[in-house]
PATORLUM-677941 format. One record per residue (C-alpha): x, y, z. Coordinates in steps of 0.2 Angstrom, whole numbers, plus 2048, in hexadecimal, padded with zeros to 3 digits. Layout:
<rs>
XYZ/...
</rs>
This chain:
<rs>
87669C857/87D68D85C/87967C851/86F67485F/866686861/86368384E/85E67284E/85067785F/84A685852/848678848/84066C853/832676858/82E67D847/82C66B840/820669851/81567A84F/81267583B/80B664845/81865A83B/821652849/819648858/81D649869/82663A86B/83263F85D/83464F865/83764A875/84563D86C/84D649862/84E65686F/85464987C/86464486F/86A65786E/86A658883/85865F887/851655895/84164B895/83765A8A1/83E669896/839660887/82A65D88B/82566E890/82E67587F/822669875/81367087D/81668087D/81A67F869/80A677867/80067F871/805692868/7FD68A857/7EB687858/7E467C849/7D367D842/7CB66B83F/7C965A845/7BD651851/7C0652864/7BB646871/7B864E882/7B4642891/7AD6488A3/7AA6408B4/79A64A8B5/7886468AE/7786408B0/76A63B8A4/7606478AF/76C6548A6/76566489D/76D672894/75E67D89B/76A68B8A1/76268D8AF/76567B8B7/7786778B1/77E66E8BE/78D6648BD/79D6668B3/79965F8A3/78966A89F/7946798A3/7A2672897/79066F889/78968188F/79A68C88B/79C682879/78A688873/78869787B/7956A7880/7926B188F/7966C4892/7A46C3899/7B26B789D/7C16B38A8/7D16B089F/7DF6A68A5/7E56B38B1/7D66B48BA/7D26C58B1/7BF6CA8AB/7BF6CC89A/7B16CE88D/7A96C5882/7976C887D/7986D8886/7A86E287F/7A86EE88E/79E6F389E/79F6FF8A9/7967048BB/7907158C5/79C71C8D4/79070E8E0/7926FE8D5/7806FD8D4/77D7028C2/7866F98B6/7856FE8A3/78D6EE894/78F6F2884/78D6E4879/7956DC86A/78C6DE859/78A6D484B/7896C3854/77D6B684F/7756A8859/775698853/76469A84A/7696A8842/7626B484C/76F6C684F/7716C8860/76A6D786A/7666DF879/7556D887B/75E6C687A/76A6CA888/75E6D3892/7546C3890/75E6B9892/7636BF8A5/7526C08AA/74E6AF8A7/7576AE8B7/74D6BA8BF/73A6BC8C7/7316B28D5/72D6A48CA/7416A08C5/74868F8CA/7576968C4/76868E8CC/76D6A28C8/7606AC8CF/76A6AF8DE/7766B78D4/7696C38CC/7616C68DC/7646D98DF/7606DB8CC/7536E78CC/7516EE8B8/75A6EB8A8/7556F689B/75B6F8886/767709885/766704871/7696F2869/77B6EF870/77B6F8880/7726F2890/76E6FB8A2/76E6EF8B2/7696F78C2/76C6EE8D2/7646F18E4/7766F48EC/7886F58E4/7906E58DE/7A36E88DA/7A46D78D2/7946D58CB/79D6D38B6/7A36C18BE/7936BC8C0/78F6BE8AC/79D6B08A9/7956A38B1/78B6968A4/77F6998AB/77C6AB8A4/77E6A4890/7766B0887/7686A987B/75C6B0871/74C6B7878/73D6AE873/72A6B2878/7306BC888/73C6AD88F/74C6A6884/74C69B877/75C690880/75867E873/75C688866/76F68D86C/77869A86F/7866A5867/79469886A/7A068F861/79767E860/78667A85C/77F66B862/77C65E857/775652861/77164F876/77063E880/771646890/77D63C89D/78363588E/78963E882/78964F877/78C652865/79366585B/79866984D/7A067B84B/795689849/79C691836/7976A383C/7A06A284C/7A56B5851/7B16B485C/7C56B3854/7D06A285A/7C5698860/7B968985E/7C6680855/7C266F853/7B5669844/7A965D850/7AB65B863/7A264C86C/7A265187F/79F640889/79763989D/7A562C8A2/7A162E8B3/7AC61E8B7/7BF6248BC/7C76148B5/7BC6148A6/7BE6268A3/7D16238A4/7CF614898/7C661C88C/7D662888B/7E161C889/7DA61387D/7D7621874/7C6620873/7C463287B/7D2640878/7D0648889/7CA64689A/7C86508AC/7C96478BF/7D663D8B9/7D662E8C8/7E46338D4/7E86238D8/7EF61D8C7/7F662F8C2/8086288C3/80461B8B6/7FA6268AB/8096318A9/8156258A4/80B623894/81462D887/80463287C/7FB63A88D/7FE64A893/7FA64E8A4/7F765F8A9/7F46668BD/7EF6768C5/7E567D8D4/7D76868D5/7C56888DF/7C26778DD/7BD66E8EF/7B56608F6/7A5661902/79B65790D/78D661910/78265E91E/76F66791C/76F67492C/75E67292C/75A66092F/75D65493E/76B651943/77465E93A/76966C93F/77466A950/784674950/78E66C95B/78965C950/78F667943/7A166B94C/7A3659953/7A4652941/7AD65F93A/7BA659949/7B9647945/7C164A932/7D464692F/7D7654923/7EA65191F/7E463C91F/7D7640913/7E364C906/7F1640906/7E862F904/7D76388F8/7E26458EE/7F463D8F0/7F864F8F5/7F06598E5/7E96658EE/7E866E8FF/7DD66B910/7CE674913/7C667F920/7B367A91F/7B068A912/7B368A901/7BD6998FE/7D16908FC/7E16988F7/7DD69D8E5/7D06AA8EC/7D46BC8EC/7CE6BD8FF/7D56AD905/7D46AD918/7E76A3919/7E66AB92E/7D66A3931/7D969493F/7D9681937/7CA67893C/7D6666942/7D2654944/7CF655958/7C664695E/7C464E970/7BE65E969/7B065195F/7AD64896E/7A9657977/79F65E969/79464E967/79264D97D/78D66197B/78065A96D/774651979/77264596C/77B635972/78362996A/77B62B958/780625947/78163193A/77D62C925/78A633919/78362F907/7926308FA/7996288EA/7A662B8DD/79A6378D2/79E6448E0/7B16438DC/7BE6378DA/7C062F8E9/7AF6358F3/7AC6228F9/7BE61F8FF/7BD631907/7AD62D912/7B461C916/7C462791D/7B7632927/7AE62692D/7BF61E936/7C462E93B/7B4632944/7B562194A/7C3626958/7BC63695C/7AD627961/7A362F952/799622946/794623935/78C61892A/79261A915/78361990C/78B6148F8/77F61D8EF/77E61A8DB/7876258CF/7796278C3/76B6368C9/7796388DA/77764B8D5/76264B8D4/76063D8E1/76C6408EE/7746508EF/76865C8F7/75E64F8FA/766645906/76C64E918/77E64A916/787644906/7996458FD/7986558F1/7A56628EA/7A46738E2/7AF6798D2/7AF68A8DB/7AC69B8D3/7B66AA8CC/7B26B58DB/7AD6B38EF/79D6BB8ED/7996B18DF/79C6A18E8/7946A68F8/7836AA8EE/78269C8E4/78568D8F3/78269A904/7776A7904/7676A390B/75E6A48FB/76B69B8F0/76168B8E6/7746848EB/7736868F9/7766728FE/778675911/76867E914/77368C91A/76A699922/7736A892D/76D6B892E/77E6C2932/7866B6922/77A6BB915/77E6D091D/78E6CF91C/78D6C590A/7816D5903/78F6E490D/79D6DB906/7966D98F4/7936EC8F4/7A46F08FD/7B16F98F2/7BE6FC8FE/7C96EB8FE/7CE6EC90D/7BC6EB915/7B86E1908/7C26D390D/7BE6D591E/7AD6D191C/7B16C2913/7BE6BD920/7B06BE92D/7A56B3921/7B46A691F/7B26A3932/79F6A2933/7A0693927/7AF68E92F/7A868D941/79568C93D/79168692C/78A676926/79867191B/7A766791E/7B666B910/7C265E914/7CF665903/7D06708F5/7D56638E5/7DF6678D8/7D96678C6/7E065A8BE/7DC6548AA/7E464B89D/7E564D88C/7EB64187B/7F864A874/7EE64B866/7E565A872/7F066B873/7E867D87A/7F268F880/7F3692892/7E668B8A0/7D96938AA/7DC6888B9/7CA6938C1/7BF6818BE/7C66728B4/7C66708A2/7CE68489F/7C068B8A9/7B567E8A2/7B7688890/7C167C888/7B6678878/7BB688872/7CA68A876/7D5678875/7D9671861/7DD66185B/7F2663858/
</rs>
């Protein structure tokens, strides 16, 4: 071993025993010939193979509203899904390969058809009320998203469920309508937390089985934990407190980093990312997922019930303008559906929808609507950027002879007021662990998400063939075939798929990302540490 080896060994132990900060590292590594990028990932990787238990972390989001609830069957945005993972586990969960694993449920299996699905669950775990989880909560705790009265934002999901029954206190029996091949992924979503069951519904107030209890709630604010002491699962929930905060502001959000007021934050603001990273104490960390941005127009309502309206406007968008001057290129155009490149059944063959004023102009003659303005509501609690990115559609309609009025909405109750609510608005999607999952919860005709009052007879078919499909080749087909419905029919307009980017104090380490939502698949209160 060579004395430089020696003195790297001896480097990154004084860094995993937290005895050395990264600045010292990075200068002592840089006197001995190790460049400034290699250092760098060295000291993070050294850090980041030595969890610590302690300490009080600061987790700030662009999401919220004081509207908010942790009721599992309304989380909507980001943050109440970051909230909803740290006080309650699901049964399953997708690790940072994008493989299902378990987690309340330690196995599961299905009959020859997929349509009978049998989990065994863990034993011994206690909710936060001290309450030992058993079938009966987890079999209530999926049927609160069930039956005619559910306003569940999941029912969709749960749709075919026809019976869950006990097999003993750790084992549970789901029978479906038709097969489902993916139906475990469904099980990760936060959605499905399992709480325990209480009068014939779920007692959610009372938390879950996570790794945080909540300690106090200011919704659209803030949210206070402490660490639940009788946490079951190994590794994880490793700092003391967490406070998870709404700075729905990009320049106060990025402030509130750098002043270290707040140890982390997601939709770091593009437009000063250079800056940001020149800051020695900030760690910037990028990565692409299923995250896109929408401008959903409601197929149903006037103009937008008009499909050549629909094909004009999706012709009047400068994709490749809108990704270089929106995302600084983090991130990859669209194709007006939301199933990008990190999908298993990416259609990459499909033809791009272009920016073609004469193809617009066409469309909007073949209307017989005339010369018509259209209302696009947006502002910046969409994502970063929406009000600059409808400003940038609305000139690039503008030469396909196109007009469109900006309506700047607020950022406070733009998620209750606006989206859904108004016919065409800035939106985006943080996307889902599987196509038939994503097509559920924001396309099928039933979906509570469904935000472009999408309604196609031959869609929601090949959506229920495809789900029950076990041979991949016809599988992906089907969805293929649903890429282009959406593509050439649908209501939505997805101009790019964003990357995930966050940044972190160096305070702030963690193992390997999940890059499937932001924030480690939104699971980062259990499984980041203070270093």
């Amino acid at each position: 071993m060579t004395e430089r080896d020696k003195y790297t060994r001896w480097l990154t132990d004084e860094a995993k025993k937290g005895r050395m900060s990264r600045r010292e590292f990075l200068a002592r590594s840089s006197a001995i010939g190790i460049t400034l990028g290699i250092g760098t990932t060295l000291f993070n990787e050294v850090r980041a193979a030595t969890p610590k238990r302690g300490g009080h972390m600061r987790i700030a989001m662009g999401h919220g509203a004081t509207n908010d609830t942790l009721d599992p069957a309304l989380i909507a945005n980001g943050l109440q899904w970051v909230v909803c993972y740290g006080v309650a586990n699901t049964l399953t969960e997708v690790d940072v390969n994008g493989n299902l694993v378990g987690s309340l449920a330690t196995e599961w299996s299905s009959s020859a058809d997929a349509a009978t699905w049998t989990f065994k669950l863990r034993e011994g775990v206690e909710f936060h009320n001290g309450k030992t989880m058993t079938a009966e909560d987890v079999i209530a705790s999926i049927n609160y998203h069930r039956g005619e009265d559910s306003t569940s934002l999941a029912k969709p999901l749960v749709a075919s469920v026809t019976d869950i029954k006990a097999d003993g206190p750790h084992t549970i029996v789901i029978s479906l309508s038709a097969g489902n091949a993916d139906f475990p992924f469904n099980f990760n979503e936060a959605t499905f937390g399992i709480y325990p069951a209480k009068d014939g519904s779920i007692d959610w107030k009372s938390g879950g089985t996570g790794g945080y209890i909540l300690t106090k709630e200011n919704p659209g604010i803030s949210y206070k934990f402490k660490r639940n002491p009788n946490y079951w699962k190994e590794g994880s929930a490793h700092a003391d407190t967490i406070e998870a905060l709404s700075i729905t502001d990009p320049a106060a959000r990025q402030t509130a980093l750098i002043t270290d007021e707040v140890d982390v934050i997601d939709r770091v603001e593009l437009k000063t990312l250079a800056l940001l990273a020149r800051n020695p104490k900030v760690i910037i960390e990028e990565g692409s997922g299923p995250l896109h941005y929408v401008f959903p127009m409601q197929t149903k309502v006037a103009p937008f019930d008009n499909p050549h309206v629909r094909k004009a406007i999706k012709h009047a968008l400068n994709r490749e303008e809108m990704l270089e001057k929106i995302l600084f290129g983090h991130g990859v155009i669209g194709n007006d559906h939301p199933i990008g490149p990190s999908y298993r059944y990416h259609a990459a063959d499909i033809e791009q929808n272009s920016y073609d004023p004469d193809k617009a102009r066409f469309h909007m003659k073949e209307s017989g609507l005339g010369n018509i303005a259209f209302d696009l509501s947006a502002a910046d609690a969409a994502f970063g950027g929406a009000l600059d990115a409808a400003v940038l559609f609305q000139a690039s309609a503008k030469k396909a002879g196109i007009k469109i009025n900006v309506v700047r909405e607020p950022n406070d109750g733009y998620w209750s007021d606006v989206w859904m609510k108004k016919p065409w608005c800035a939106s985006y999607w943080g996307g889902y662990s599987t196509e038939d999952t994503m097509f559920t919860t924001g396309f099928a005709s039933d979906a509570a998400w469904n935000d472009t009052q999408w309604d196609h007879p031959g869609f929601d078919k090949l959506l229920k063939s495809a789900r029950a499909e076990l041979d991949e080749a016809k599988r992906a087909d089907m969805y293929r075939e649903m890429q282009i419905l959406l593509r050439d029919e649908g209501g939505h307009i997805v101009p790019m798929f964003a990357n995930e980017i966050h940044a972190r104090s160096e305070k702030i380490a963690h193992g390997n990302l999940s890059w499937v939502r932001g924030f480690d698949g939104r699971r980062i209160m259990e499984r980041w540490w203070m270093a």
